[in-house]
C-alpha positions in Angstrom: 147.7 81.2 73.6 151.5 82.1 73.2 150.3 84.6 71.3 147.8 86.1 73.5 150.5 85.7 76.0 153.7 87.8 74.5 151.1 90.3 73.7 150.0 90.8 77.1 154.0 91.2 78.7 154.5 93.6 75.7 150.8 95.6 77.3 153.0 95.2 80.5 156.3 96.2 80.0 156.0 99.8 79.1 153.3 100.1 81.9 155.9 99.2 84.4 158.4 101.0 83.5 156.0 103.8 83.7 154.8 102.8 87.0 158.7 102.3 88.2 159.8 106.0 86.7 156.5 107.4 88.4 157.4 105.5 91.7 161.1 107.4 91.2 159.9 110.8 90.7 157.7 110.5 93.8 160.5 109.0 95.8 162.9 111.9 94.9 160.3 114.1 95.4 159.8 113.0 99.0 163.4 113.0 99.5 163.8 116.6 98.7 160.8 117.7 100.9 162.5 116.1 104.0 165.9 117.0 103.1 164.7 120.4 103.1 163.1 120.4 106.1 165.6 118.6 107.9 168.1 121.1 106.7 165.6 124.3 108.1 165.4 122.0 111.3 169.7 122.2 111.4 170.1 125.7 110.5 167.4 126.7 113.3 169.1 124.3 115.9 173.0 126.0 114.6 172.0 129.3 115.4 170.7 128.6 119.0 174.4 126.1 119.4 176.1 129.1 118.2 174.6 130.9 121.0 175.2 128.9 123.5 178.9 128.5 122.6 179.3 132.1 122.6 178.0 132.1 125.9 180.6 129.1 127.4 183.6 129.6 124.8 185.5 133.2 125.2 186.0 133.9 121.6 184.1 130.8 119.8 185.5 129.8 116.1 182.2 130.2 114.7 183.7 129.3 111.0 184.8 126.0 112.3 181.5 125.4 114.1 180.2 126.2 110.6 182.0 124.1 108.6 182.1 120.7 111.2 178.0 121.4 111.2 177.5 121.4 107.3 180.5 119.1 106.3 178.6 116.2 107.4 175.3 117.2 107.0 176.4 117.9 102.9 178.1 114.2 102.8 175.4 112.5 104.6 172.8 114.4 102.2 175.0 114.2 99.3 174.9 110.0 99.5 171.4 109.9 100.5 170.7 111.2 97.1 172.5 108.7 95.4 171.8 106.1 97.1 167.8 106.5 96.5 167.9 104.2 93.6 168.7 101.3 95.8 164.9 102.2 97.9 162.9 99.2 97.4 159.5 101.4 98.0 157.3 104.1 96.8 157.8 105.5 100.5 160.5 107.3 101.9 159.1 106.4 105.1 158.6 107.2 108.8 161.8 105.2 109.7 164.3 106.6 107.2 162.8 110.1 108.4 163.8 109.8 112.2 167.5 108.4 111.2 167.5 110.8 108.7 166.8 113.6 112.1 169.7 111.5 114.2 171.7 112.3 111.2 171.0 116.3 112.0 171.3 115.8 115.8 174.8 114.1 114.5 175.7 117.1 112.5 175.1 119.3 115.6 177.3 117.7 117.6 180.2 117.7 115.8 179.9 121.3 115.4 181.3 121.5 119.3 184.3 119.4 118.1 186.4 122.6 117.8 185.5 123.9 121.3 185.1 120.7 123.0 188.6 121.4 125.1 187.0 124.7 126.4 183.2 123.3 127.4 182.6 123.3 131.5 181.0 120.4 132.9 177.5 121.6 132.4 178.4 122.1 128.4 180.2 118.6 128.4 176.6 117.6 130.0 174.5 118.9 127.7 176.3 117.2 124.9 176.2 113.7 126.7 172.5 113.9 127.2 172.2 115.2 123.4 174.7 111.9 123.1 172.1 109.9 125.1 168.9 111.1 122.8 170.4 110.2 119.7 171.0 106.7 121.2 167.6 106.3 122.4 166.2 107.0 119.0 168.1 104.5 117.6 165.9 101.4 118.3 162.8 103.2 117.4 163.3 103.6 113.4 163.8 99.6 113.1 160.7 99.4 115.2 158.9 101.8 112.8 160.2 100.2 109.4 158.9 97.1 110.5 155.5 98.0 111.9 155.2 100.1 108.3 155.9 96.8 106.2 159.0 99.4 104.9 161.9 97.4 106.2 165.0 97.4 103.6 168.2 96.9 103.1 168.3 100.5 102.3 167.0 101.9 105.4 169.1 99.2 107.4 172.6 100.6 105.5 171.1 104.5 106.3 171.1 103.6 110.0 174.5 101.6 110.6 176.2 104.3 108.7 174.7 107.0 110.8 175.9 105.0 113.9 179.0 104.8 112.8 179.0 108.5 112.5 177.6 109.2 115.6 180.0 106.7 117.5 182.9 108.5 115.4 181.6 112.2 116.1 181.4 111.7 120.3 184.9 109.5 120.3 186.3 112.6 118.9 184.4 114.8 121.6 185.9 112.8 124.3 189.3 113.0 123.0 188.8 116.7 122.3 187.2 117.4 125.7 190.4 115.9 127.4 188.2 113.0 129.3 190.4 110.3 127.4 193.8 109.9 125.4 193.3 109.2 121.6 193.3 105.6 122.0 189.3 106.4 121.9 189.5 107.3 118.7 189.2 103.1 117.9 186.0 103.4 119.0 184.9 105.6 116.7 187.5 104.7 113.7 186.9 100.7 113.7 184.3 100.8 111.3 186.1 102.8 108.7 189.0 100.8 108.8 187.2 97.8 108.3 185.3 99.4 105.1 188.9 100.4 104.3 190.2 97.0 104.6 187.7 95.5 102.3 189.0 97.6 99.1 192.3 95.5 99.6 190.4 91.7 100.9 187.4 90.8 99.1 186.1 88.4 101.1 185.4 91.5 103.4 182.9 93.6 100.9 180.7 90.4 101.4 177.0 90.8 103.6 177.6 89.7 107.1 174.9 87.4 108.6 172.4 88.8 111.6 174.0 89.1 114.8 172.2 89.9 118.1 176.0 90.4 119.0 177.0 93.0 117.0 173.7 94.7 117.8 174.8 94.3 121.8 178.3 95.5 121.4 177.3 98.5 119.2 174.8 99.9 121.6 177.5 99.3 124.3 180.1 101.3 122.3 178.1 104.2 122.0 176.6 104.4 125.8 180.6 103.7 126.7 181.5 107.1 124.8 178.1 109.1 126.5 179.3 108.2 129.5 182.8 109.0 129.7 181.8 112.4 128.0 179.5 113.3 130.3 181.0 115.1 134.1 179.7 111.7 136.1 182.2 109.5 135.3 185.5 110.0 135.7 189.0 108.5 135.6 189.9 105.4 136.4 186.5 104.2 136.0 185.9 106.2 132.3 189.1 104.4 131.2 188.0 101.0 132.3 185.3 101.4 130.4 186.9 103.0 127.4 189.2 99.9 127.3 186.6 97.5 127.9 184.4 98.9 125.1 187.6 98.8 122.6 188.6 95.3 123.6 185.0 93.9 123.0 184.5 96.2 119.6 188.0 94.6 118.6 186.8 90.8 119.5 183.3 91.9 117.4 185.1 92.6 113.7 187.8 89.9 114.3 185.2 87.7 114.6 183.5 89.2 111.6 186.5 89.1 109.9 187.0 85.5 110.4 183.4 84.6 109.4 183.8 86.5 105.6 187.3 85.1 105.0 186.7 81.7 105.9 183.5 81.5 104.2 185.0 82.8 101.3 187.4 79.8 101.3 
């Protein structure tokens, strides 16, 4: 029987690994077929932006535009690609592919970072509303990982980071379009100091639990920043919320902060 039994996982071994390389190669496969896509999809979308900023900027810094569009776009591409091995499935799936098109509509929007001082209120409305979409969109993927059975911790890390992104990319529009001081920058940098600040404490490169709270605060940090960009609200009542939004986003990671070292202890 022991035998019959070491024979049979030495049958199975190789055929897994087969299996498992086969499972890769389809994987990457699919990756590169949306990443291609995606990346027609951006140029497409660039040349009709550049358009449109040649029509509300007098003398447009088209290089810039260039290079704030497909800086991030390369980045977020570059680390998709290296991160595939941690995809738990043989499917790329549906969910991954709409974050992976919020990550384009990210890229787009940071391409009117260098112009966003010289947008009029219809521009700065356009962008808010772009702002607005990309927010929208965001419940939808967790919805379709999870109706799809392809929930992961993959597609989970894929999505916070392009939040995080996002939330950077518009606190620098709003900074840039002269609706707030650079204080709103915290909005957007928060997250990156707190990755930062895990290199130096352990205790902070450890999972977090599930919090309906940080979920909340997140969603109200990034409708905070599309409103203040868009024409409708204006000072005080943008900078009462800009505060508001910081002091809560602050309270959030403190908390956060508090839960890893401690538990750590």
């Amino acid at each position: 029987m022991k035998a019959g039994t070491a024979d049979a996982h030495s049958r199975d071994g190789p055929d897994s690994g087969i299996a498992a390389d086969v499972t890769r190669r389809t994987l990457a496969q699919q990756l590169k077929t949306h990443l291609l896509i995606a990346s027609l999809c951006l140029l497409a979308a660039l040349l009709a932006e550049s358009s449109l900023i040649g029509q509300w900027v007098d003398s447009p810094p088209i290089s810039s535009v260039l290079l704030m569009t497909l800086l991030p776009w390369s980045i977020i591409a570059a680390l998709l690609w290296q991160g595939l091995s941690c995809h738990p499935h043989a499917r790329f799936g549906a969910a991954n592919v709409l974050t992976l098109y919020r990550a384009v509509g990210t890229a787009l929007l940071a391409g009117w970072i260098p112009v966003a001082s010289q947008l009029s209120q219809t521009g700065l409305l356009w962008l808010s509303l772009i702002a607005v979409l990309l927010l929208s969109l965001d419940g939808l993927d967790g919805y379709l990982a999870r109706r799809t059975g392809l929930a992961s911790a993959f597609g989970a890390r894929f999505d916070m980071e392009i939040d995080a992104l996002l939330t950077l990319v518009i606190s620098v529009l709003v900074w840039q379009s002269g609706e707030s001081g650079i204080w709103i920058l915290t909005l957007g940098l928060m997250r990156y100091v707190f990755v930062l600040a895990g290199i130096l404490v352990k205790a902070l490169r450890n999972p977090l639990f599930p919090s309906f709270r940080r979920k909340l605060i997140c969603v109200i940090q990034l409708a905070t920043l599309c409103a203040m960009l868009s024409p409708w609200i204006q000072p005080p009542w943008s900078i009462a919320l800009g505060i508001t939004a910081c002091l809560l986003l602050s309270a959030s990671f403190v908390r956060d902060a508090h839960w890893l070292v401690t538990r750590s202890r």
